[in-house]
Every structure is written in structure tokens, then in C-alpha cells.
C-alpha positions in Angstrom: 0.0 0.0 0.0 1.4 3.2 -1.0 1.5 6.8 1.7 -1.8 8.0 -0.5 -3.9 5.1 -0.2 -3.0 4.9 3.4 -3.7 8.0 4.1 -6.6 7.6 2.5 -7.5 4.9 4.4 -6.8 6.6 7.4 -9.4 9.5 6.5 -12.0 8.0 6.1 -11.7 5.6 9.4 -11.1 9.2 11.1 -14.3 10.9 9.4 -16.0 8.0 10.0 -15.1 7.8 13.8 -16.0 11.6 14.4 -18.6 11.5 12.5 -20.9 8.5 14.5 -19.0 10.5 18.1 -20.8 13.6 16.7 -24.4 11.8 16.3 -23.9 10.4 20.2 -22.4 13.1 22.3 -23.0 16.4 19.9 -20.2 18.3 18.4 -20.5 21.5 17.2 -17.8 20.9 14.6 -15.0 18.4 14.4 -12.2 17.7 11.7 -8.7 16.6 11.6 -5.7 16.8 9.5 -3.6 14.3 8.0 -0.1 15.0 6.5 -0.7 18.6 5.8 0.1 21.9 7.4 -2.5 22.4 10.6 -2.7 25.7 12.6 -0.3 26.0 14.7 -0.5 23.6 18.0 1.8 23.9 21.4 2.0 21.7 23.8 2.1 21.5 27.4 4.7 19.9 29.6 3.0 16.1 29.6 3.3 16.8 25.8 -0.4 17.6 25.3 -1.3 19.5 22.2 -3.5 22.4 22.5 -4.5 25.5 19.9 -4.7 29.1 20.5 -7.6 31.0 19.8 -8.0 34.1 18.1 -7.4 36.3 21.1 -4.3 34.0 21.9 -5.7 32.5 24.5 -6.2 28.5 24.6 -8.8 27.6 23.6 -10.6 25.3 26.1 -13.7 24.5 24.1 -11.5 22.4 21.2 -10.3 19.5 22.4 -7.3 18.4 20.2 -5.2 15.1 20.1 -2.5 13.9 18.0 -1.0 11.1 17.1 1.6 9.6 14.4 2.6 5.9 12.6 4.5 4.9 9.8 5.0 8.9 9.0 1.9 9.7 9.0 1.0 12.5 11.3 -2.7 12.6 12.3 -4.2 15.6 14.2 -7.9 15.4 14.9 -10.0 18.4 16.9 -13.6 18.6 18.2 -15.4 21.2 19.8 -18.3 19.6 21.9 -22.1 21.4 22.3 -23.1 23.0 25.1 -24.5 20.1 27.4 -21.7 17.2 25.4 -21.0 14.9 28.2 -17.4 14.6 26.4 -14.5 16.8 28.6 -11.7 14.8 26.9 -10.8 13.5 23.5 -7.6 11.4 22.4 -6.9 9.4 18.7 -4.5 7.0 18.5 -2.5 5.6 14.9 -1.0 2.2 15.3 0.3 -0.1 12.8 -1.1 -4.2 13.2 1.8 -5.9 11.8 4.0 -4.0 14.5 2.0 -6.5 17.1 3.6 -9.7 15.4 6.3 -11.9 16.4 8.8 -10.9 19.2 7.9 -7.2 18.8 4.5 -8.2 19.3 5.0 -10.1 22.4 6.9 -7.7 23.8 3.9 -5.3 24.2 1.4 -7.6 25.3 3.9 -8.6 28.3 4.6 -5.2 29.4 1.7 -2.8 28.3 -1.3 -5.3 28.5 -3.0 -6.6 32.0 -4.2 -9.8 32.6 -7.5 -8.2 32.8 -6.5 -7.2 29.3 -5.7 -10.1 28.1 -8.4 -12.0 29.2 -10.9 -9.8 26.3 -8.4 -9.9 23.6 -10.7 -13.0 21.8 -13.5 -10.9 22.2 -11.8 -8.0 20.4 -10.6 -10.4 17.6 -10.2 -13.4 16.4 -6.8 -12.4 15.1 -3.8 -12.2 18.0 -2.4 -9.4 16.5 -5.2 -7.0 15.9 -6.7 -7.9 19.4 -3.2 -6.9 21.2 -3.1 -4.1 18.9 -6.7 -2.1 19.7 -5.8 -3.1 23.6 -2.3 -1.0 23.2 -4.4 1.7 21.2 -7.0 2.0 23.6 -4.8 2.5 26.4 -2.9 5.3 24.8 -6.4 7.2 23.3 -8.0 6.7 27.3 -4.6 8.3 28.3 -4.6 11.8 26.1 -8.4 11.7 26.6 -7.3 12.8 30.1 -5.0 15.4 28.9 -7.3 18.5 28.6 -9.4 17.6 32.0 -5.8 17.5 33.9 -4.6 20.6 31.9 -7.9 22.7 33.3 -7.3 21.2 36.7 -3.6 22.4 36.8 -5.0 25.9 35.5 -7.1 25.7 38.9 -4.7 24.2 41.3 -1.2 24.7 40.2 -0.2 21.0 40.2 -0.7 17.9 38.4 -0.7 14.1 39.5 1.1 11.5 37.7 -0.3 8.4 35.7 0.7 6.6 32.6 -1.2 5.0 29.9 -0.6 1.4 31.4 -2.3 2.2 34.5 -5.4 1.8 32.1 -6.9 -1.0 31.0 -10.2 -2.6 29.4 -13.4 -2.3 31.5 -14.9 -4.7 29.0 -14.0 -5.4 25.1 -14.9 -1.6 23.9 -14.9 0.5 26.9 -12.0 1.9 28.8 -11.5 3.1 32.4 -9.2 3.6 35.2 -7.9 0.5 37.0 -7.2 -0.1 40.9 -3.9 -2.0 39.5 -1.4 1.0 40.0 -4.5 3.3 41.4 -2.8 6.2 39.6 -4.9 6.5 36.3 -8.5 5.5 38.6 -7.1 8.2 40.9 -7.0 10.6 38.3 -9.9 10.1 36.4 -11.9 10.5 40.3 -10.4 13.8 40.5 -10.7 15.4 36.8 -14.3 14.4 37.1 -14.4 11.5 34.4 -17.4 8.8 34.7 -15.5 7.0 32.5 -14.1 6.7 29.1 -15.9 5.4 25.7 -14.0 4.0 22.6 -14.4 3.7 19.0 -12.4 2.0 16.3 -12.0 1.9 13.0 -9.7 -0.4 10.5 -7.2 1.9 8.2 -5.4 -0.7 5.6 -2.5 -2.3 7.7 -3.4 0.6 10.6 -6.1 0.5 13.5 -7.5 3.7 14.2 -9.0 4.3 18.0 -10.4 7.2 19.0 -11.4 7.8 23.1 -13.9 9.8 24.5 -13.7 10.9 28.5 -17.3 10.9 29.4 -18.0 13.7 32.8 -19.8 12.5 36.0 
């Protein structure tokens, strides 16, 4: 597969993603970039994107995540309705074959719970994809959290630490903080998230997940 039909591919998994989040929590707007120029994004000290608004200002309403595989650089934004039960948003890129062989296992050993593992059938039939939408989902749960913790620094000052392992699968499509580590169900208690709801959508060779972090 060549970089256009990939990123091809990748659209319309994206478009379709935002699209069906749209119908269930209400956007306003949503769209995302893929390989082009985007406006202009910082980033926080976790790494977090975030956009400016016109009066250069962040702007809180858009939530923004970004993510990247095999060169392909995917930004994706939304801005929620008034009365959108959504507070966070993360998208995650990963490539399936990268979840084969030796590389494969060593993800599943030390990024995937046994809680994990145990819904990896359900996910798939295939090993590989299964491990790979578990990995995914972890990371798109994880920057889902990014703009409720940046608000909550705003307000405080300080942050709390957690890592996208100290997530795992709630059940085959939903993600949420785990009492494994405490860290990630710590923070999820304190920026206010009920939990978080997944999508996914096949690009070509790459899995597309988006994550949603649903407010109490």
C-alpha cells in the first residue's frame, strides 16, 4: 500500500469515527488533518497539544489530540455542544503488523494486564489486531485525560502523575481507570471522568481508536 492510499484509508476511518462520536455526544464541529500543514499547535509539559484561539488565548472549548505511525502524522479536533457529556478527546494511529512476532509479544507482556488479556478474543479473532486495539486503547484513554488534567492544573497549580498502562479494558470496547497502580483511577476520580468510551476503526495495515472521557 502506498502513503496516499494509506492516508486515505486513514481518513475515512477518522471521518468516519467523528462522525458516528458527533451523532452520540454532539459536536458542534470536528475535523482533523492528515499530513498537511494544521494551525499551529503547542504543547504542554505532559506533551499535550492544544490550539490558540484568536485572542491568543487557549482555547478550552477544542479539544485536540495527536498522534503519528509509519510517517503519517494525524491531528484530529472537536469542539463539543453545550450540554456534550465529552470533557476529553484522544486518537490514537497504530500499525497491526508491528504486534507480530517478538515485537508483538513484547507489548502484550509489558503494556497489557491480565484483565487485558483476558478480552483480547473478544476483540478479535486475530492475536495481533486484538493486542493491537488493547495498546491503542490504552494510549487514546490516556490523552483523553490530557485536557481535564490541563484545566485542573490551571485551577490548582499542580498535576498528579499516571501513565497509559495504569489503564486497562473495562470490558471489550470500553476503557477506564484501573485499581492495578491506582494512579490513572485516581485521576480520572479527581478530573471528574465517569469513564471513558472507545471507538475503532480499520485503516489498511493501521487500526485507528479514538477515546472519548465521558464527565460524571
Amino acid at each position: 500500500m502506498d502513503e496516499t492510499d494509506s492516508h486515505a484509508d486513514v481518513g475515512a476511518a477518522v471521518e468516519e469515527l467523528l462522525c458516528t462520536a458527533s451523532t452520540r455526544y454532539g459536536f458542534a464541529d470536528h475535523s482533523f488533518s492528515l499530513g498537511v500543514p494544521f494551525p499551529p499547535i503547542l504543547h504542554d509539559d505532559r506533551g499535550a497539544p492544544y490550539l490558540l484561539g484568536a485572542d491568543g488565548l487557549e482555547d478550552r472549548n477544542l479539544l485536540v489530540s495527536k498522534t503519528d505511525e509509519e510517517a503519517a502524522v494525524l491531528i484530529a479536533w472537536i469542539r463539543p455542544e453545550q450540554g456534550s457529556p465529552v470533557v476529553g478527546f484522544g486518537i490514537d494511529l497504530v500499525a497491526l503488523d508491528g504486534f507480530e512476532g517478538k515485537h508483538g509479544a513484547f507489548f502484550v507482556k509489558h503494556l497489557l494486564s491480565e484483565q487485558d488479556l483476558r478480552f483480547l478474543p473478544e476483540i478479535s479473532s486475530s492475536g495481533p489486531t486484538a493486542s493491537a486495539y488493547a495498546f491503542s486503547a490504552k494510549e487514546a484513554a490516556f490523552k483523553a485525560c490530557s485536557q481535564p488534567l490541563r484545566a485542573w492544573i490551571d485551577a490548582y497549580g499542580e498535576g498528579f502523575y499516571f501513565e497509559a498502562r495504569g489503564f486497562e479494558l473495562a470490558d471489550a470496547t470500553h476503557e477506564q481507570g484501573t485499581a492495578r497502580k491506582g494512579e490513572a483511577q485516581a485521576a480520572m476520580d479527581a478530573l471528574g471522568i465517569a469513564q471513558i468510551e472507545l471507538l475503532r476503526a480499520p485503516a489498511g495495515n493501521l487500526l485507528v481508536t479514538a477515546a472519548f472521557a465521558l464527565a460524571r
